[in-house]
Residue frames as a rotation matrix with the C-alpha (Angstrom) as fourth column:
UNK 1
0.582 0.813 0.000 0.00
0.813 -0.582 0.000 0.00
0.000 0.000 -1.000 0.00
UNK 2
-0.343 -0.798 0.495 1.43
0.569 -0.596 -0.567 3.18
0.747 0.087 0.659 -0.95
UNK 3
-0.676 -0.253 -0.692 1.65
0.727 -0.379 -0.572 5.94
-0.118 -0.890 0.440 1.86
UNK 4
-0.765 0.611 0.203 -0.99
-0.584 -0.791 0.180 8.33
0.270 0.019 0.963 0.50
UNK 5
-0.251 0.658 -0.710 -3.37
-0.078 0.717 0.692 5.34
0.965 0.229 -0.129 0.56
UNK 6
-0.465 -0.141 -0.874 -2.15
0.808 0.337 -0.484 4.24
0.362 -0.931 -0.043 4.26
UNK 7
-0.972 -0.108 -0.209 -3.17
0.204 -0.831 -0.517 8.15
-0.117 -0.545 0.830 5.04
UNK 8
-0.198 0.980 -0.029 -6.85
-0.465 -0.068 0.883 7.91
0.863 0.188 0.469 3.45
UNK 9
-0.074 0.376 -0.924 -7.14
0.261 0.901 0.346 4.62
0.963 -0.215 -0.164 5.64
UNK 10
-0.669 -0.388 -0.634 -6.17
0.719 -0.124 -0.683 6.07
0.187 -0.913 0.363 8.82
UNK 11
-0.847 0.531 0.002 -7.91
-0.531 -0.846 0.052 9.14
0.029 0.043 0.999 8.37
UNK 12
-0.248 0.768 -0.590 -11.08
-0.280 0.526 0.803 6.58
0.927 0.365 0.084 7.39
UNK 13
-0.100 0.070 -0.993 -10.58
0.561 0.828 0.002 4.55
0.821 -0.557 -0.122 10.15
UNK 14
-0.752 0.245 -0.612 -10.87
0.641 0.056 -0.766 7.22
-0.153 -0.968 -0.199 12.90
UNK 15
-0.532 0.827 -0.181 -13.93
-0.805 -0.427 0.412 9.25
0.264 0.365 0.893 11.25
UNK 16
-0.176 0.983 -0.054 -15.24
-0.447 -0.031 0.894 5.94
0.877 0.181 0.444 12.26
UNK 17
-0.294 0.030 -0.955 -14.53
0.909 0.318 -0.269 5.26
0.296 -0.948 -0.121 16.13
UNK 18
0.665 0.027 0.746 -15.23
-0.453 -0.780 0.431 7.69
0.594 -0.625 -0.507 18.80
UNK 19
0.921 -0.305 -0.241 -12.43
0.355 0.411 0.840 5.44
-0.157 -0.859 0.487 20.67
UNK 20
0.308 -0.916 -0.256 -8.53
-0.765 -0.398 0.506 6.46
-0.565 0.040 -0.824 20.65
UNK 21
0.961 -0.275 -0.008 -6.74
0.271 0.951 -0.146 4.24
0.048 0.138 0.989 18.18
UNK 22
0.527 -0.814 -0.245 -2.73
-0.410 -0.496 0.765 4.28
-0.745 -0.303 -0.595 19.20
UNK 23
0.247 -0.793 -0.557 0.26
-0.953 -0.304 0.011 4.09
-0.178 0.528 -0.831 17.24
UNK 24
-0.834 -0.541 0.114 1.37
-0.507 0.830 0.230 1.04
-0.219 0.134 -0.966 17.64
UNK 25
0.306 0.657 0.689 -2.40
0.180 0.671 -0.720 -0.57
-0.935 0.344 0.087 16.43
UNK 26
0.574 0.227 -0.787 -2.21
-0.569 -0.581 -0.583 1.56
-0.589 0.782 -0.204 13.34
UNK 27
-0.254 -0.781 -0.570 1.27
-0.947 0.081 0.310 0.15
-0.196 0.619 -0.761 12.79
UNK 28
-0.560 0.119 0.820 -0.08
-0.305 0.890 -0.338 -3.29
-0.770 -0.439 -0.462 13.24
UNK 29
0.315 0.756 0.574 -2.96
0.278 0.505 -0.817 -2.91
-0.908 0.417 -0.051 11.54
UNK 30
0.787 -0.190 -0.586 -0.61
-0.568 -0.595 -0.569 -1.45
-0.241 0.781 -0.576 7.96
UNK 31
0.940 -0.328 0.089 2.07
0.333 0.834 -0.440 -3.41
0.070 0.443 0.894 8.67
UNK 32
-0.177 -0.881 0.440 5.07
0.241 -0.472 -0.848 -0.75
0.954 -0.044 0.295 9.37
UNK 33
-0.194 -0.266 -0.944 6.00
0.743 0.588 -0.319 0.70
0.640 -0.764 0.084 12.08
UNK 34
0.144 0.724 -0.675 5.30
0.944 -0.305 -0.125 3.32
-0.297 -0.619 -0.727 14.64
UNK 35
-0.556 -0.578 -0.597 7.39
0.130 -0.770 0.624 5.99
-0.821 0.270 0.503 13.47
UNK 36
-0.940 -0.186 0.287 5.68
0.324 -0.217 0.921 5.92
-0.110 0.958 0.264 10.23
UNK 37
-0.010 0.993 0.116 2.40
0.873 -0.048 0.486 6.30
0.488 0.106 -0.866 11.94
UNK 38
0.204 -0.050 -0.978 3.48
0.638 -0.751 0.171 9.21
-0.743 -0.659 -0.122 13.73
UNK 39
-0.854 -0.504 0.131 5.04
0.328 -0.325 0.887 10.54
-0.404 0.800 0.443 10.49
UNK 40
-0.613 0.651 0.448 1.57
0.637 0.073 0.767 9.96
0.467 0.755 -0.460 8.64
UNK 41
0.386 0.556 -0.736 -0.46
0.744 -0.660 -0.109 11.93
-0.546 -0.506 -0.668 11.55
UNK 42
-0.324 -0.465 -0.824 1.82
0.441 -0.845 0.303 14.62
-0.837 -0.265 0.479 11.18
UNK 43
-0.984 -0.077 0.164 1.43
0.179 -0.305 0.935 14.90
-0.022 0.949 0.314 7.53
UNK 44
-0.106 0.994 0.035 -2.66
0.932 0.087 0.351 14.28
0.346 0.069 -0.936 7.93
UNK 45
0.269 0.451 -0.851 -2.41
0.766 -0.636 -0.095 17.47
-0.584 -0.626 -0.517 10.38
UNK 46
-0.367 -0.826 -0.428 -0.44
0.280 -0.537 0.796 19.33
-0.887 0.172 0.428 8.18
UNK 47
-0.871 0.355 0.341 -3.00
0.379 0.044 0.924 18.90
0.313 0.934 -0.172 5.63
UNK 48
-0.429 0.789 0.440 -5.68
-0.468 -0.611 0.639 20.23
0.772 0.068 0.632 7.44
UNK 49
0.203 0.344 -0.917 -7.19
0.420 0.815 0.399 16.86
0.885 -0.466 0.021 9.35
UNK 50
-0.375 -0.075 0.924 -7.82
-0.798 -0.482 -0.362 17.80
0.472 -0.873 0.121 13.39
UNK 51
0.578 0.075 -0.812 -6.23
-0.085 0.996 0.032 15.17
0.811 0.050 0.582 14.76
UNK 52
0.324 -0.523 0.789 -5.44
-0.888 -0.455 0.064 15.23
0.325 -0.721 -0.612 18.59
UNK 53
-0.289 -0.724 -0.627 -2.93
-0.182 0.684 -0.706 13.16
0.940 -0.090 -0.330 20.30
UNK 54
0.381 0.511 0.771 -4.32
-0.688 -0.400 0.605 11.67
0.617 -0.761 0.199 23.37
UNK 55
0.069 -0.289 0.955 -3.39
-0.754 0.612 0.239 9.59
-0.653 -0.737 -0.176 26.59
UNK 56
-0.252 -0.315 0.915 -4.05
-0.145 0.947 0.286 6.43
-0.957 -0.061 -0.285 24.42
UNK 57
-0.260 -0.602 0.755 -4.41
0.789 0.319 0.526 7.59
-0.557 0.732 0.392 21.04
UNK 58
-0.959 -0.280 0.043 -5.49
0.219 -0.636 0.740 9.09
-0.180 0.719 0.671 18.10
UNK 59
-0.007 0.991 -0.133 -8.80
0.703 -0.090 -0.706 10.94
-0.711 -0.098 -0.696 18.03
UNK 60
-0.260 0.178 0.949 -10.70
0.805 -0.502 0.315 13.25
0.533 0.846 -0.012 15.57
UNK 61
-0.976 -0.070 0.205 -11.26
-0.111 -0.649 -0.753 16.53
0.186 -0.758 0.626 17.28
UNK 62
-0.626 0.715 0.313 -14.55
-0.771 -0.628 -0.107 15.85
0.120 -0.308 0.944 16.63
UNK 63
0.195 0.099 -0.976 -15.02
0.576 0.793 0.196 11.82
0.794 -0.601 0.097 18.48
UNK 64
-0.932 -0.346 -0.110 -14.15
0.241 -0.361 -0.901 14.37
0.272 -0.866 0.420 21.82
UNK 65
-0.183 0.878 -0.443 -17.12
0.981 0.138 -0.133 14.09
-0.055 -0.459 -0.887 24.05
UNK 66
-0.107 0.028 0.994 -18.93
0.632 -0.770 0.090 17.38
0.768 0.638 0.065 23.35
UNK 67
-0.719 -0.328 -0.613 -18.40
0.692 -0.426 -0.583 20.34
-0.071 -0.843 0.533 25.94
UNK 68
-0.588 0.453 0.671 -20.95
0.093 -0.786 0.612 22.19
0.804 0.422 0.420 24.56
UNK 69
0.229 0.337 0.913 -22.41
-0.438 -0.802 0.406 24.11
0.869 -0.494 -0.036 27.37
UNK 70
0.148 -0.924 -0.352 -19.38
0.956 0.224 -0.188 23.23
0.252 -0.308 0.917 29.66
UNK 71
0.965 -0.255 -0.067 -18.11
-0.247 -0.963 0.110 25.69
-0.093 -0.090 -0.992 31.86
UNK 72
0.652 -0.758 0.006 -14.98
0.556 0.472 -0.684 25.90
0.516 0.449 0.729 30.62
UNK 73
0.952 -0.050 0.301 -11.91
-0.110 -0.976 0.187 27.48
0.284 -0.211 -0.935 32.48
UNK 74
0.143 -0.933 -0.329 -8.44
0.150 0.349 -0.925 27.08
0.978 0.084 0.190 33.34
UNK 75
0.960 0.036 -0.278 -7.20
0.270 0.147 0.952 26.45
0.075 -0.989 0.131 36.83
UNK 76
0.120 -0.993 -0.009 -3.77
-0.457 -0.047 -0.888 26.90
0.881 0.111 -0.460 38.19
UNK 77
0.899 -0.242 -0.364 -2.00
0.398 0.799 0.452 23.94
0.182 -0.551 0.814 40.44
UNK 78
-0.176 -0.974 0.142 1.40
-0.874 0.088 -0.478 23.72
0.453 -0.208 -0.867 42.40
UNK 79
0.958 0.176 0.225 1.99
-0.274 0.788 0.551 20.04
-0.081 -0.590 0.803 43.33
UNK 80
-0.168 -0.973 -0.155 4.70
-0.868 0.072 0.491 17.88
-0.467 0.217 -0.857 43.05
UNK 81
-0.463 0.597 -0.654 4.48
-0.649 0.274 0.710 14.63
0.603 0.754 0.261 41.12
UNK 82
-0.980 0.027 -0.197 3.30
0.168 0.644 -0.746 12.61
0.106 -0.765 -0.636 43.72
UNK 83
-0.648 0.658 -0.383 -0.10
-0.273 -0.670 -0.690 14.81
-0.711 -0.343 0.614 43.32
UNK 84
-0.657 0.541 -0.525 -0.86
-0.731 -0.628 0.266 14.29
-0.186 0.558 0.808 40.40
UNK 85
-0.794 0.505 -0.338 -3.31
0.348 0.834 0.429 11.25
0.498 0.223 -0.838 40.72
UNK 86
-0.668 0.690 -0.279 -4.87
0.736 0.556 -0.387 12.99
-0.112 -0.463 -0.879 42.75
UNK 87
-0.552 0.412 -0.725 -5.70
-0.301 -0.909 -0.287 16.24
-0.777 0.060 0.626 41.57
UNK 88
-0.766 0.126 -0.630 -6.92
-0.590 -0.526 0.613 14.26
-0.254 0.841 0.477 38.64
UNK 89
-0.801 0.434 -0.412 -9.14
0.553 0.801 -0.231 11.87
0.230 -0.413 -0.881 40.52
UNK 90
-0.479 0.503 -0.719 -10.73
0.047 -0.804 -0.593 15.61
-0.877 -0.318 0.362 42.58
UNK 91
-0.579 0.402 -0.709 -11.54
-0.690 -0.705 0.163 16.37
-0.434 0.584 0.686 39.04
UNK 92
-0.968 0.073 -0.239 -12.97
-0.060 0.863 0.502 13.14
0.243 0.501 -0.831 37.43
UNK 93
-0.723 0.393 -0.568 -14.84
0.690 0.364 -0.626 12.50
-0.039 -0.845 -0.534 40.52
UNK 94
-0.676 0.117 -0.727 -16.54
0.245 -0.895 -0.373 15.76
-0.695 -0.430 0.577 39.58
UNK 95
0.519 0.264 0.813 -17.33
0.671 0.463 -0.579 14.73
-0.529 0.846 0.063 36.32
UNK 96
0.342 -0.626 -0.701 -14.29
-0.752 -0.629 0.195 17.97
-0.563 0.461 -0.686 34.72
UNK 97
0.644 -0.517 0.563 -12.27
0.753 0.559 -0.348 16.81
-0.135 0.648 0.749 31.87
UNK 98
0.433 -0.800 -0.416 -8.98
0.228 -0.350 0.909 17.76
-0.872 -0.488 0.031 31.82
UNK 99
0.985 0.096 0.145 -8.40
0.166 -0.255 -0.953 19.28
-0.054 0.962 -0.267 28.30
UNK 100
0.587 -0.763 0.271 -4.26
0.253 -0.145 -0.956 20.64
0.769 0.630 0.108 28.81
UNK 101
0.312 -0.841 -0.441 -1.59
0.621 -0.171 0.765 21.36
-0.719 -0.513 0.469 30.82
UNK 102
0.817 -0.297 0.493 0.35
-0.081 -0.907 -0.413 24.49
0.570 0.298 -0.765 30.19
UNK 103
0.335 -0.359 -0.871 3.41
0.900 -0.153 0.409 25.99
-0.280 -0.921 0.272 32.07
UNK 104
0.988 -0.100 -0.121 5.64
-0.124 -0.970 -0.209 29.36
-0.096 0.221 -0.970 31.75
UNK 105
0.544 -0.839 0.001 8.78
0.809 0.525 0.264 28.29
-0.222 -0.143 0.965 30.98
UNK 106
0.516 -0.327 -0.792 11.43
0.323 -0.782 0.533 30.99
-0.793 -0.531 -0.298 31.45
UNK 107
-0.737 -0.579 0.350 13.29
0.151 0.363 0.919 30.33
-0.659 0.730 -0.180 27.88
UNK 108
-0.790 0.353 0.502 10.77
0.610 0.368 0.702 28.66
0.063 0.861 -0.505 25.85
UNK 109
-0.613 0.783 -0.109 7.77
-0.786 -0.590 0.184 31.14
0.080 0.199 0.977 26.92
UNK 110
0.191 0.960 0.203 4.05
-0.884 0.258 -0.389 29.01
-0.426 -0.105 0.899 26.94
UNK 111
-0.706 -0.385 -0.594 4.62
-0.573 0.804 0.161 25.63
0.416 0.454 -0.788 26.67
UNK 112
-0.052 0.967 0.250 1.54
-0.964 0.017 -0.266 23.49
-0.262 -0.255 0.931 26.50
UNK 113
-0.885 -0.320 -0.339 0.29
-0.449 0.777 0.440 19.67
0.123 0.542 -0.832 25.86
UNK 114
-0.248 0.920 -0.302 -2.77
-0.824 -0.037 0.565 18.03
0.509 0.389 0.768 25.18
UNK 115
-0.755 -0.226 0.615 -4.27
-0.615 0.567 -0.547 15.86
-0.225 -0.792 -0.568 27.88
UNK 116
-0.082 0.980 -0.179 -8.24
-0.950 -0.022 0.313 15.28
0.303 0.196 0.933 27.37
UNK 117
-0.894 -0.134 -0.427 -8.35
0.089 0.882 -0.463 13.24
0.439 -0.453 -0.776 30.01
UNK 118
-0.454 0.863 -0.221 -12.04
-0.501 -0.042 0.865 12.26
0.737 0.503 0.451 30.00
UNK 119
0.637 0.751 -0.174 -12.50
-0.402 0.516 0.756 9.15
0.658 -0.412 0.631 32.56
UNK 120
0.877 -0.060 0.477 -10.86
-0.283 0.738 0.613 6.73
-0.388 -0.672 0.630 35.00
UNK 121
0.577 -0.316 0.753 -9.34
0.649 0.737 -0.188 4.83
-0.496 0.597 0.631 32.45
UNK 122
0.725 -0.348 0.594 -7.86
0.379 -0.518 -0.767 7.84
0.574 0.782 -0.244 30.27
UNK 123
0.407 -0.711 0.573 -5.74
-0.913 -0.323 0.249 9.08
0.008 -0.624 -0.781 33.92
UNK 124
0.630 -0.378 0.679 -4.57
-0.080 0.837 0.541 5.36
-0.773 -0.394 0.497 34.59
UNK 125
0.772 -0.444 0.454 -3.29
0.631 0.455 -0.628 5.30
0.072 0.772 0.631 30.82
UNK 126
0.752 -0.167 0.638 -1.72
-0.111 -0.986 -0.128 8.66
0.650 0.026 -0.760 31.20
UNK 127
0.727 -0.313 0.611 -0.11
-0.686 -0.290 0.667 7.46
-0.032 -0.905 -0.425 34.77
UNK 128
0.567 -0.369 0.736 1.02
0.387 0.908 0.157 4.26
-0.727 0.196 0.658 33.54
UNK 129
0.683 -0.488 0.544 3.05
0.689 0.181 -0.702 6.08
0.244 0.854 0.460 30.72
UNK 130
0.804 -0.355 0.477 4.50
-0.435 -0.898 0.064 8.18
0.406 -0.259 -0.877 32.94
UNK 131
0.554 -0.046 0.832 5.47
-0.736 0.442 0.514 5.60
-0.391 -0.896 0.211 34.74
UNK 132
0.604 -0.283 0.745 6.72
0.612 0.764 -0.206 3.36
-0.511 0.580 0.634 32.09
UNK 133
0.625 -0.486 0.612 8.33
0.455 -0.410 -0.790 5.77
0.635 0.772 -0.035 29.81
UNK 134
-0.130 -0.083 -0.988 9.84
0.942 -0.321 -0.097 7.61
-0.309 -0.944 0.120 33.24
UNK 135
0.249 0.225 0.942 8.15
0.702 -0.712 -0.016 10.50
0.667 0.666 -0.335 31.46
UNK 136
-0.460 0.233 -0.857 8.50
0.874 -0.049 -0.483 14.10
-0.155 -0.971 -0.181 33.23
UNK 137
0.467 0.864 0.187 6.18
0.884 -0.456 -0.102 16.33
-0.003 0.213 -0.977 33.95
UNK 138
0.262 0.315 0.912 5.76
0.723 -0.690 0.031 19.77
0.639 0.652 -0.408 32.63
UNK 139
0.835 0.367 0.411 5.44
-0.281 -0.358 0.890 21.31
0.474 -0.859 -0.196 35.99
UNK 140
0.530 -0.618 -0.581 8.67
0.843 0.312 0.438 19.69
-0.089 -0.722 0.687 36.93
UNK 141
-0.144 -0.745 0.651 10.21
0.839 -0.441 -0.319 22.92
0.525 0.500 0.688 35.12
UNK 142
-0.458 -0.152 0.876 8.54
-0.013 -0.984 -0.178 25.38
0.889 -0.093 0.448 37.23
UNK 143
-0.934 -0.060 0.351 8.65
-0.354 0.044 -0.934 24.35
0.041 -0.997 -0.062 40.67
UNK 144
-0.737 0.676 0.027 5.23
0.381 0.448 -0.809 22.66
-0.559 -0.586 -0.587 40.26
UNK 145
-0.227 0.577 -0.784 3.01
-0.315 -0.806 -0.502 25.67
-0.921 0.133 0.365 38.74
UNK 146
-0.904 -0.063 0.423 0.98
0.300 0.611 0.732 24.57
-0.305 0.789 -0.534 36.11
UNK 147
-0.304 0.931 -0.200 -2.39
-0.651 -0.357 -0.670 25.38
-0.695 -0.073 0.715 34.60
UNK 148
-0.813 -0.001 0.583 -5.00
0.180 0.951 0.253 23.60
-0.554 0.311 -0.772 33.32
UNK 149
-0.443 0.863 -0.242 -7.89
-0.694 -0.160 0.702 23.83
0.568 0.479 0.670 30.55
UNK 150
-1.000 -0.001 -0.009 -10.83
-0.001 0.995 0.099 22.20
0.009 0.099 -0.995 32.03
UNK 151
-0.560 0.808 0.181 -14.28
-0.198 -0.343 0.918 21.63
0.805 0.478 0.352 30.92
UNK 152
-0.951 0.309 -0.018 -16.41
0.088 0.211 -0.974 21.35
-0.297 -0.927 -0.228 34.41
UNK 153
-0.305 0.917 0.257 -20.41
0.951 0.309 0.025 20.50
-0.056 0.252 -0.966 34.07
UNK 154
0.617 0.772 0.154 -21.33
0.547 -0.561 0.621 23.36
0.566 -0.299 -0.768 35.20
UNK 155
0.204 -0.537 0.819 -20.35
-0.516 -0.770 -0.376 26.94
0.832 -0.345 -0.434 37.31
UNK 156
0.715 0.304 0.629 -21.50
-0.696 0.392 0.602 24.88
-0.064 -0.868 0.492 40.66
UNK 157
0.836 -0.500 -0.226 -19.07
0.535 0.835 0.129 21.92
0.124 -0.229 0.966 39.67
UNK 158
0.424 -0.679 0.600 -16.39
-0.028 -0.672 -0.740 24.78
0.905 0.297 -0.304 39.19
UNK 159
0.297 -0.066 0.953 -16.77
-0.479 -0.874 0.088 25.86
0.826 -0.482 -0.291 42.57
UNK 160
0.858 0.105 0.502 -16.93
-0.491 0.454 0.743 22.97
-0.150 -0.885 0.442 44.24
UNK 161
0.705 -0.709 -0.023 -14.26
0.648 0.657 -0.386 21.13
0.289 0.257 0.922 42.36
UNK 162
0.011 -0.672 0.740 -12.09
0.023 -0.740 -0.672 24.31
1.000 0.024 0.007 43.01
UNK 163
0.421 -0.087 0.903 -12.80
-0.857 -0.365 0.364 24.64
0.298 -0.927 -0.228 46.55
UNK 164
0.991 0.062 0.118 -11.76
-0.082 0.981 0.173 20.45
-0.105 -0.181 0.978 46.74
UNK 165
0.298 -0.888 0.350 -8.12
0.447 -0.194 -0.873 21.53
0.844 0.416 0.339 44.89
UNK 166
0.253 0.092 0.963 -8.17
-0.520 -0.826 0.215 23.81
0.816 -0.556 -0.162 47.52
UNK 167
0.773 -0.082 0.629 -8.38
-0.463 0.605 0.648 21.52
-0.434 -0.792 0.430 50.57
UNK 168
0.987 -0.160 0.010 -6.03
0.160 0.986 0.051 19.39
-0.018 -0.048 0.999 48.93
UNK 169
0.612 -0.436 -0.660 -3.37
-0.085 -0.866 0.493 22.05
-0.787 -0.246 -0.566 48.29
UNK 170
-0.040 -0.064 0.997 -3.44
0.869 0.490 0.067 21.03
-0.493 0.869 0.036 45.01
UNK 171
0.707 0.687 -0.170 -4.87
0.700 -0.714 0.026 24.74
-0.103 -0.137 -0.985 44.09
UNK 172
-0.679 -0.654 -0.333 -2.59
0.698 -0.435 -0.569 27.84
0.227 -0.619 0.752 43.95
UNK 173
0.415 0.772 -0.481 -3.94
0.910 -0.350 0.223 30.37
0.004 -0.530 -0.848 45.88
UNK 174
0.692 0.086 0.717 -3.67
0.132 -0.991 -0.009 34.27
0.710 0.100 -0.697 45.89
């Protein structure tokens, strides 16, 4: 199969899931390897295709549960990593979806990564590749301090989910 082809198919194949499909199926299911499915995203985004990278794979921006009337807002955190299961349990538990992580990085300026962490299952994958990959966090660069996009049912879940960060000193505060 030539490589434009392989890029229809992919591109086919998640227009029809609403699930994440990861790299290393794709490569399976084509036959090469991961690198070339990372390659082929790139090229798919580069054409136009809004295709987000998530905890456990590839989605269409639109297979992302819909936020539509979502309060949406960004938070700001100081933890270390040891926190960060829970700050993203506080929010789950709330029903919030964790859309990004940000930091300020003194150099690079706004440095950001896509999280859309959605459920249970989408933090465990997330923790488990931290863990496996000994990934680090964002937030290690700036003493903790981090902010987050996140979509919260509602003002009321805001508050409460914010006042929960809070208690946990998860939160920064004024």
């Amino acid at each position: 199969m030539k490589a434009i082809e392989r890029r229809k198919h992919i591109l086919s194949l998640l227009q029809k899931t609403s699930q994440p499909l990861s790299a290393n199926y794709l490569a399976k299911e084509f036959g090469v390897s991961r690198q070339v499915i990372v390659g082929d995203v790139a090229l798919l985004r580069a054409e136009g295709a809004l295709i987000l990278a998530t905890p456990r794979g590839y989605l269409l921006q639109s297979s992302l549960a819909s936020i539509e009337g979502a309060y949406v807002r960004k938070i700001v955190c100081q933890h270390g990593p040891k926190e960060v299961e829970r700050e993203m349990t506080i929010l789950l538990e709330g029903g919030a979806q964790i859309l990004d992580v940000e930091i300020e990085h003194p150099i690079y300026g706004l440095l950001s990564g896509k999280l859309n962490i959605a459920s249970f299952e989408d933090r465990d994958h997330f923790l488990d590749n931290l863990k496996h990959y000994q990934g680090v966090l964002l937030s290690n660069l700036t003493e903790g301090v981090h902010t987050h996009t996140v979509s919260f049912p509602s003002f009321q879940a805001y508050q409460e989910l914010s006042l929960a960060l809070m208690n946990a000193g998860i939160l920064l505060e004024d």
